[in-house]
N, C-alpha and C positions, 0 to 999 in steps of 0.2 A: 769485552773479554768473553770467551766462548772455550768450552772443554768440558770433562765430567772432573767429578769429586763424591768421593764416599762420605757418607754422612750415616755416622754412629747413632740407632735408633733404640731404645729400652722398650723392650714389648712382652707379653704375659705368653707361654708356652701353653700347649694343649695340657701339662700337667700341672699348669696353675704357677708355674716359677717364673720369674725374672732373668731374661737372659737380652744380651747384646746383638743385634742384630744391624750387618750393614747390608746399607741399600745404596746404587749407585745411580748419583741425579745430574742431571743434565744442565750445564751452568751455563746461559747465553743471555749475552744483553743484562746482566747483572739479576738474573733471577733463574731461582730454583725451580725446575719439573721434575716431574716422574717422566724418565725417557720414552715409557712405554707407553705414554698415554699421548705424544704428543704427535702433528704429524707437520711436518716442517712442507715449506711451499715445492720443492724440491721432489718430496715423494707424491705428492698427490700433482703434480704436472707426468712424474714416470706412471700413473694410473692412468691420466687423462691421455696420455699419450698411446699408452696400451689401448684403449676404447678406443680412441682414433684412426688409427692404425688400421682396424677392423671393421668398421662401419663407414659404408662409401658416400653417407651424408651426414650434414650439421643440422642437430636436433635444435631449436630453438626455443623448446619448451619442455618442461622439466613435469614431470607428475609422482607424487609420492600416495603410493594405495596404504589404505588404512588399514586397523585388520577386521579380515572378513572381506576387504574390497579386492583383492588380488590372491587372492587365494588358489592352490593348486584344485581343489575342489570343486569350483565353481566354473565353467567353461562360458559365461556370459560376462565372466571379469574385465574390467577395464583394458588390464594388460592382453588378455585373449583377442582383445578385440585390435586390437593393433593390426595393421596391412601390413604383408612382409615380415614379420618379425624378427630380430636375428638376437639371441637370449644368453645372457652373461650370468650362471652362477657364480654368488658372491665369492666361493672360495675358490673360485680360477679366477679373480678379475685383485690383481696386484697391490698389495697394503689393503685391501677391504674388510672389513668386518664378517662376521657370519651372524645371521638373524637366526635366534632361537624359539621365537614363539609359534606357537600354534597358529595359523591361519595368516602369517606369513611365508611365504611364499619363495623369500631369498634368493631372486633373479632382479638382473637391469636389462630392461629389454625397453631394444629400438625398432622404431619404424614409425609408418603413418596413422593418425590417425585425424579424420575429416580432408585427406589429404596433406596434413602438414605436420613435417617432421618433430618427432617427439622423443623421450626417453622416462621410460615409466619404472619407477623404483619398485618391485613385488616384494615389498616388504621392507620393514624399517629398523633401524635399532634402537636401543633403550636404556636409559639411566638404568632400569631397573635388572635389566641383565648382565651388569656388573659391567659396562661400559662407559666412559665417560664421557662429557656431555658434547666434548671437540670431537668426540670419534660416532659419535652418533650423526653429527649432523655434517658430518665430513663430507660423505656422499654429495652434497649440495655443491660443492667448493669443485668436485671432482665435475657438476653440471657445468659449472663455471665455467670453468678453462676447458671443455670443449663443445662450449659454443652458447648454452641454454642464455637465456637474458628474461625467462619469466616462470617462475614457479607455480605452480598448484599443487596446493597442499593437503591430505585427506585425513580425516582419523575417524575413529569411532568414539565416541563422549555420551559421560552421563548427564542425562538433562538435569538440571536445577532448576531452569525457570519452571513455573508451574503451569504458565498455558504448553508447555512443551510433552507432546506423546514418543513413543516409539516409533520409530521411523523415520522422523520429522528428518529435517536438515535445515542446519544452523550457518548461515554464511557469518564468518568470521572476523568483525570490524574494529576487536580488539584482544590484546590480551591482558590478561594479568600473569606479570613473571612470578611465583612466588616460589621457585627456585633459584631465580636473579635474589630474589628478597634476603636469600641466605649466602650468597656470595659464590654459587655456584652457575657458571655462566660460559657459553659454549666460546666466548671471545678470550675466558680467563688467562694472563700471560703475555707474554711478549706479542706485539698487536704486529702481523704481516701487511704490511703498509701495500703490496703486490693484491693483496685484497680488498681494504677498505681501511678507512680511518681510526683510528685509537678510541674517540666517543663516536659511534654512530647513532643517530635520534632514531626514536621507535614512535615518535609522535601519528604518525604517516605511515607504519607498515603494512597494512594491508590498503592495495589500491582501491581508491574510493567509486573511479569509473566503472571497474570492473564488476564491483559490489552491488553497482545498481546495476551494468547490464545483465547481471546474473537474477537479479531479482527480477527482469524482465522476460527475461529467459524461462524461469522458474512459471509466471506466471501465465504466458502463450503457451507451454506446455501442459498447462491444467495442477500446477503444483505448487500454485499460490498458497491455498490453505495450510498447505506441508512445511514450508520454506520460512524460516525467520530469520534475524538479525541479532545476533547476542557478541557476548564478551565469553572468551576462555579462555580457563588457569589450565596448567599443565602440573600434577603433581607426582612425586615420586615414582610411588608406587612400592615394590608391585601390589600391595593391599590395597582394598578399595577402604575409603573415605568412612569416616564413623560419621555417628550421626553429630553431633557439636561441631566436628570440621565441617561438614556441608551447611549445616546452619551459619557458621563462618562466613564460608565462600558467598553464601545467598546474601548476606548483607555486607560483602564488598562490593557488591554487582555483579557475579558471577552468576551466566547463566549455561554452560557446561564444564564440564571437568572430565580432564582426559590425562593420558601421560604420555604425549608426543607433542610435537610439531613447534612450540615455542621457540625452542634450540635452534631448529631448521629455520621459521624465519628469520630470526635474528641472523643467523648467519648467511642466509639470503640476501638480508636487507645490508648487510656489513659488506658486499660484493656488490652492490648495486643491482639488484634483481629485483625485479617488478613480483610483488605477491598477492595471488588470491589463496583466500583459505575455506572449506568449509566442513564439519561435523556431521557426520551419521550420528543420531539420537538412537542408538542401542538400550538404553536400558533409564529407566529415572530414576534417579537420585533419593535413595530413604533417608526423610527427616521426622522421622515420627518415631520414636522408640516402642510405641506398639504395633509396628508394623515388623511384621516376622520375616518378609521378603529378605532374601540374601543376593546382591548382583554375585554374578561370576563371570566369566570369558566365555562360555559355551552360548550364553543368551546374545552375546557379543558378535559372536561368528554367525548366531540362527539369522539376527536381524541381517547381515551384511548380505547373505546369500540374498533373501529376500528380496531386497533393495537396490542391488547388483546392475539390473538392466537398467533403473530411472538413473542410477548415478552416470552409470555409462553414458546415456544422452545425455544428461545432462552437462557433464563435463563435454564430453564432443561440444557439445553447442558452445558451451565458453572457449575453446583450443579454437576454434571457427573464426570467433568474434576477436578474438584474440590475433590470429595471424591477418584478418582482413584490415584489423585497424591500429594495430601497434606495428607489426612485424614488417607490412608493406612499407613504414614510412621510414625502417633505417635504410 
């Protein structure tokens, strides 16, 4: 059974009183949404269809810059570095979001790079900009359906493990959901079978191949000592971590903390897309309460600029290895 129905809601007025408020929700498949949050398989094939349309090749790899990694600012950015480019502001590109943070960038831009076709996201969206977690990671869905079949995925994260400095880079070989933990989950809702299964396993999300040719990568490049292997949460935001919560995270196994990209794989992995993931180490993690240090986003952006050209090769070199050895054998 599918339709809307108004649903009578009791809520406190900016004057402190009790008044009635109706909201109208979206009834399909025997469950309630908020309309505005949802984006049915229907609108995001009219997006993917829009990009198509426009772009005379099939990107088959998808890139999401973190922040600071795609930045207008920065002209050795990943996305900059693209052959050909051809650039989709988010708010010309159909049912999209608009990214409001600093040091995103808010372009999908296509073209080459090592030679093979790509589609690099300049910038991402966020739980914490008052979007929800399906319209964050929606973008992915929209890689989907026209054409992508392998993700890489970027963010900027606060180190926790303690051998981990500024700068470093964290390849990504798990996570910990602990916004799944609370029942908020970019799959929450009527499950689109046109995408992927009802339970998909996250045992396996991030490819195991890829992890170690990256770490191979890493290390012929001279950036072994830089490069590590950890687990990371994704959490709200947008305040950073106190100190009890990261002493938390440390004894989960948590060795960075960001507030992206979980969402996005998960809804990667729920599409059948292949995932690597990995961390810029911006800034580390205060657990000492006599330590006066305060992170902020500006220390967030300094590291990215810095860091900009090794990640650029660096990723090149995986898009490489990637299109030599996955892409040639569909």
């Amino acid at each position: 059974m599918n339709g809307t129905c108004e649903v009578s809601s009791v809520i406190v007025n900016t004057n402190g009183e009790y008044e009635n408020k109706t909201i109208e929700k979206e009834y399909t498949n025997g469950y309630f949404s908020s309309s505005n949050n949802e984006y049915t398989y229907e609108s995001i094939t009219e997006t993917a269809r829009f990009l198509r349309e426009r772009i005379p090749f099939t990107p088959r790899i998808g890139i999401i810059c973190g922040s600071g990694m795609g930045a207008y600012w920065n002209k050795g950015s990943l996305a900059d570095a693209l052959e050909n480019p051809i650039a989709f502001p988010y708010e010309e590109i159909p049912n999209f979001p608009v990214s409001t943070v600093e040091g995103h960038e808010g372009k999908l831009v296509f073209g080459h790079l090592s030679g093979v076709p790509v589609v690099c996201m300049q910038g991402r969206f966020h739980y914490y900009e008052g979007y929800a977690l399906s319209k964050c990671a929606m973008p992915v869905r929209v890689m989907k359906l026209i054409g992508v079949t392998h993700l890489i995925a970027t963010n900027a994260a606060g180190g926790l493990n303690k051998s981990y400095k500024v700068g470093d880079i964290m390849i990504v070989k798990d996570h910990i959901n602990m916004m799944g933990f609370a029942g908020n989950n970019p799959l929450q809702g009527p499950n689109e079978k046109r995408f992927g299964p009802r339970f998909p396993p996250m045992n396996a999300a991030y490819n195991k191949q890829l992890i170690k040719v990256a770490k191979r990568i890493a290390s012929r490049e001279g950036l072994g000592g830089d490069v590590h292997e950890g687990v990371y949460t994704c959490l709200g935001g947008p305040s950073f971590e106190t100190v009890a919560e990261l002493k938390m995270l440390r004894m989960l196994g948590v060795d960075a903390v960001g507030m992206s990209t979980v969402h996005e794989v998960i809804t990667a992995r729920h599409c059948n897309m292949t995932v690597f993931a990995f961390s810029l180490i911006t800034n580390i993690c205060i657990t000492d309460y006599d330590n006066q240090d305060e992170a902020n986003h500006q220390e967030v952006m300094d590291v990215g600029k810095t860091r900009e050209v090794v990640l650029r090769h660096f990723v090149s070199k995986i898009v490489d290895y990637v299109a030599k050895h996955f892409l040639d054998k569909k």
